[in-house]
C-alpha positions as CSV (number, residue, x, y, z in Angstrom):
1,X,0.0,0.0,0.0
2,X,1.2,3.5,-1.2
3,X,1.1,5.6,2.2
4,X,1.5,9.8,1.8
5,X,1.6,11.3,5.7
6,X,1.6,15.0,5.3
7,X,1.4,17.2,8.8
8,X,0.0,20.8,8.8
9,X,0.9,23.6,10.8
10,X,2.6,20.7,13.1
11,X,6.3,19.2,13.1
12,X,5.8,15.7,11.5
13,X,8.0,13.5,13.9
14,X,9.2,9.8,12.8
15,X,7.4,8.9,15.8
16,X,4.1,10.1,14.4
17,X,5.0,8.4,11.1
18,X,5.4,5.3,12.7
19,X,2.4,5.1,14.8
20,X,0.3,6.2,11.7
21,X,2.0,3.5,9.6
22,X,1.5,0.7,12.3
23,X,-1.9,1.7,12.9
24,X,-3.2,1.2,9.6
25,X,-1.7,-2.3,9.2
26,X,-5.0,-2.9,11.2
27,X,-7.0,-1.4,8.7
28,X,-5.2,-3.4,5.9
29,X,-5.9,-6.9,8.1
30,X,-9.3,-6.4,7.3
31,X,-9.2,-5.3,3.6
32,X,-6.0,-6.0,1.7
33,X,-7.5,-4.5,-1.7
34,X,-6.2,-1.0,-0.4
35,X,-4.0,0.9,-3.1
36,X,-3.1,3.6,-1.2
37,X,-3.6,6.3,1.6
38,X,-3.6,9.8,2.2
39,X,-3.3,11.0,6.0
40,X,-2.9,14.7,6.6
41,X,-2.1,15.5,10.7
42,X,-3.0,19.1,11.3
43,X,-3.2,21.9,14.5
44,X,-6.5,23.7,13.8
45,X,-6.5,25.6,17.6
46,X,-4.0,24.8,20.3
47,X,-6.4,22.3,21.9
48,X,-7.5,20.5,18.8
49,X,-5.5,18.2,16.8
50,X,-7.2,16.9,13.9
51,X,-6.3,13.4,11.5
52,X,-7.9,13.1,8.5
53,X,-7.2,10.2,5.8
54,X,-8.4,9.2,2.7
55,X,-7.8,5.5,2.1
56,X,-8.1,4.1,-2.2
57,X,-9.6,0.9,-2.4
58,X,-10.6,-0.9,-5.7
59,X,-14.0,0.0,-5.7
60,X,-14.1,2.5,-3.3
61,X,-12.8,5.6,-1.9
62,X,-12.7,6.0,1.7
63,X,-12.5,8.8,3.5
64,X,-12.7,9.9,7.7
65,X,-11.6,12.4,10.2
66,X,-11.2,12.3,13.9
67,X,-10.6,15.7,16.2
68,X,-9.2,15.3,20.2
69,X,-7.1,17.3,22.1
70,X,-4.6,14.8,21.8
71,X,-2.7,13.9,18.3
72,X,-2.3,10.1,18.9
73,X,-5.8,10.1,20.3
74,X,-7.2,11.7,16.9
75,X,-4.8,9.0,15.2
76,X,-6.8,6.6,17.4
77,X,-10.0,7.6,16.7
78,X,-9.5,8.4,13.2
79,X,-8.3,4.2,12.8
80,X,-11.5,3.1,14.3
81,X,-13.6,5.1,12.0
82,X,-11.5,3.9,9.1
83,X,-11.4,0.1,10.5
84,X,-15.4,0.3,10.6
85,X,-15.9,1.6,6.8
86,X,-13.2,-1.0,5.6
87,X,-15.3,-3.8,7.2
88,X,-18.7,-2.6,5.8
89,X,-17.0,-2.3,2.5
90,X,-16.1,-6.1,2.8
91,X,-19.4,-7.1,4.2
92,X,-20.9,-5.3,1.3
93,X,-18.2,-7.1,-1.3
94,X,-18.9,-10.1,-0.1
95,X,-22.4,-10.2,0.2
96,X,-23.0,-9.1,-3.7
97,X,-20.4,-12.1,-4.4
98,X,-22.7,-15.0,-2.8
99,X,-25.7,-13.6,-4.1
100,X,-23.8,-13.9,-8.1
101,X,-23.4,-17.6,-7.1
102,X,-26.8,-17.9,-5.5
103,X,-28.5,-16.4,-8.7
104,X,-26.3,-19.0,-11.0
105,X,-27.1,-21.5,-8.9
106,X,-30.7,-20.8,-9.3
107,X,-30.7,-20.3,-13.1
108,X,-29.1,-23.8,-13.4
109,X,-31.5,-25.8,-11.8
């Protein structure tokens, strides 16, 4: 997977990198059709730190945003959000898969 981390308005530390990149090997565990990912860490007051990613999926284009007064929190948050649209995106795959074979089935018979 192609990841892009991009900080604004906020010194981009390896150790941010890292906890970005080894948080969205979760994400990937779930859906390994991911192409690539775009996750831009920003300062948009003092208090707020805000992560926002897009994620590129064949077929899809996922995208979510988390705010807390915390960076690694937001990164936190921001990984469930994108953990629980990955997993819908698979339920949803996979469901329009078995009913294909269902509806082949059926015409066979």
């Amino acid at each position: 997977m192609n990841l892009n981390i991009s900080g604004h308005h906020l010194d981009l530390t390896p150790a941010l990198r890292t906890y970005v990149a080894e948080k969205l090997k979760r994400v990937e565990r779930h859906f390994d059709h991911l192409i690539g990912a775009d996750v831009i860490l920003s300062m948009d007051t003092k208090l707020q730190h805000k992560a926002e990613a897009t994620l590129h999926a064949r077929g899809a284009n996922l995208y979510a945003e988390a705010i807390e007064q915390d960076m690694y929190a937001a990164i936190d948050g921001l990984i469930d959000k994108l953990d629980q649209q990955t997993r819908k995106l698979k339920d949803k795959v996979r469901d329009h898969h078995a009913r294909e074979g269902e509806a082949q089935k059926h015409l066979l018979n």
